[in-house]
Phi, psi and omega in degrees: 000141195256117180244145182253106186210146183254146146184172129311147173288012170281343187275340214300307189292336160294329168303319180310288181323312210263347166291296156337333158304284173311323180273311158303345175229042150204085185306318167273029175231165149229153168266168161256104146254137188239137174245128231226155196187173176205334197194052207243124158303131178333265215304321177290348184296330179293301176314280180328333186274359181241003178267005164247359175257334155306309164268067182028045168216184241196110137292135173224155194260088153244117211259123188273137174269168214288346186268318190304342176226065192279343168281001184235153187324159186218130131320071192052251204245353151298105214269186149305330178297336170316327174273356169334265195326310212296330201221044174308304188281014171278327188274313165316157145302138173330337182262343181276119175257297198280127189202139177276113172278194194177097181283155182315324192280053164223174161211140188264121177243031166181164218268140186274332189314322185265023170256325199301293173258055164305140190277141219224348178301123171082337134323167158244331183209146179243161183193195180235141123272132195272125218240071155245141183298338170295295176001275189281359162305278176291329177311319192312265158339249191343332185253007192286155000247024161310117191286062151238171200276291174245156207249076196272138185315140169261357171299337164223095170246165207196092202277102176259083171301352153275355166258342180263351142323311190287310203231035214225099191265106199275003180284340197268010192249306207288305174299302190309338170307318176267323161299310188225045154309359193240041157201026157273158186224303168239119190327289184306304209251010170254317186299018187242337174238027175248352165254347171224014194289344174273015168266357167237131195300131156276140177251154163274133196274009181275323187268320185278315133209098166296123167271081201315005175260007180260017159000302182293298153321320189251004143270316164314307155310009162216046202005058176078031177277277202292064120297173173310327184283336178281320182295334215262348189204031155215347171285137183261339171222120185260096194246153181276065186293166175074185178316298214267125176262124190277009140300336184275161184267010182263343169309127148228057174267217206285333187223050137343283182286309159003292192292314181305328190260031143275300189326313231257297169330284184330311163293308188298336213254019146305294176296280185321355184248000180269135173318143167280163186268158186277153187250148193310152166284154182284125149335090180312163183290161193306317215264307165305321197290358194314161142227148186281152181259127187331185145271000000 
């Protein structure tokens, strides 16, 4: 299975966490992770490939260069790597049709294959919408007169790279980009959905991206079906949204320790691949070390 992944190295430990995730609650599969970058050092990218080789699966490296998106437009504190996910299929390979993004702030708890193989015919993306009515509301509003129906997440995209070879235009991303840059809020993810959302298979987000601050929400709206025993052994992707990071130590929501025992997997099984260090020699005793003085 072909994972997808964009970031920066401030990003590289949470990534690490969410492989981790990924491996242990897919015991039997290997991956393809492919990762996109502009600016991550050879070593830690070496240290990562090899924290993914151990658990039988393959990193591969594209590393973009600083010319590749020199026509497009830039945002504030938005770098160019935003257009990364959207313009995936400039960089794959030819063999690669299919390929699962996945952002860091997540963790995968149950096995990805029947999400992997969603049939995909006549998509571009199969993905979730998080389905509270302020959500699709104002996104809504915010984005006429662009036609969509739903504001759906950019965080789990489920990629058909053989049709966004055909149709996924990148001067046509670059103008909308420049037309309403002064109402983007999140780029990558209003250009994904004022230009393709009807182009994307809706998913269910209880299974797919669980928004880990809606606890409450998504049991009541399921009169207590979408409880802790469902997320924990039927939900597949547990994503951490908004701001506030369960990496950080000022975090508490609800599947706080969750992350910390992913976290805490995660150092060890870091630590146990470090060479042990070698230990100093032992000191002779005070007495040996004396030396006598000649006569």
């Amino acid at each position: 299975m072909n994972i997808l992944v964009t970031l920066n190295a401030s990003y590289l430990g949470p990534l690490t966490t969410m492989l981790t995730s990924l491996f242990l609650n897919n015991p039997d599969e290997r991956f393809t992770i492919w990762l996109m970058h502009s600016s991550i050092d050879d070593a830690s990218l070496e240290r990562l490939g090899a924290y993914v080789a151990r658990h039988g699966s393959r990193l591969e490296i594209i590393r973009v260069d600083g010319d590749a998106f020199e026509d497009a437009p830039v945002l504030m504190h938005y770098t160019k790597e935003m257009y990364y996910r959207l313009l995936a299929h400039r960089f794959l390979p030819a063999g690669v049709d299919r390929i699962l993004y996945l952002d860091p702030d997540i963790l995968v708890l149950n096995p990805v294959r029947p999400l992997y193989e969603t049939d995909l015919d006549g998509w571009l993306y199969a993905a979730c919408y998080h389905d509270k009515f302020s959500v699709k509301e104002i996104n809504r509003i915010r984005l006429m007169p662009y036609d969509i129906d739903y504001y759906y997440n950019s965080g789990v995209l489920l990629m058909n790279i053989g049709l966004h070879r055909e149709q996924i235009r990148e001067d046509l991303i670059y103008q909308f980009v420049e037309k309403n840059r002064s109402r983007l809020v999140m780029p990558d993810q209003d250009i994904l959905n004022a230009l393709y959302s009807k182009k994307i298979k809706p998913l269910d987000e209880t299974l797919y991206n669980y928004d880990a601050r809606f606890y409450l929400y998504y049991k009541l709206k399921t009169n207590g079906q979408c409880d802790m025993d469902y997320v924990i052994n039927r939900t597949v992707i547990l994503h951490f949204c908004g701001k506030k990071k369960p990496w950080s130590r000022s975090y508490s929501g609800k599947f706080h320790a969750l992350y910390k025992h992913y976290e805490r997997l995660t150092r060890l099984a870091l630590a146990a691949a470090e060479p042990p260090r070698e230990s100093a020699p032992e000191r002779a005793p005070a007495a040996a070390r004396l030396s006598v003085a000649p006569d």
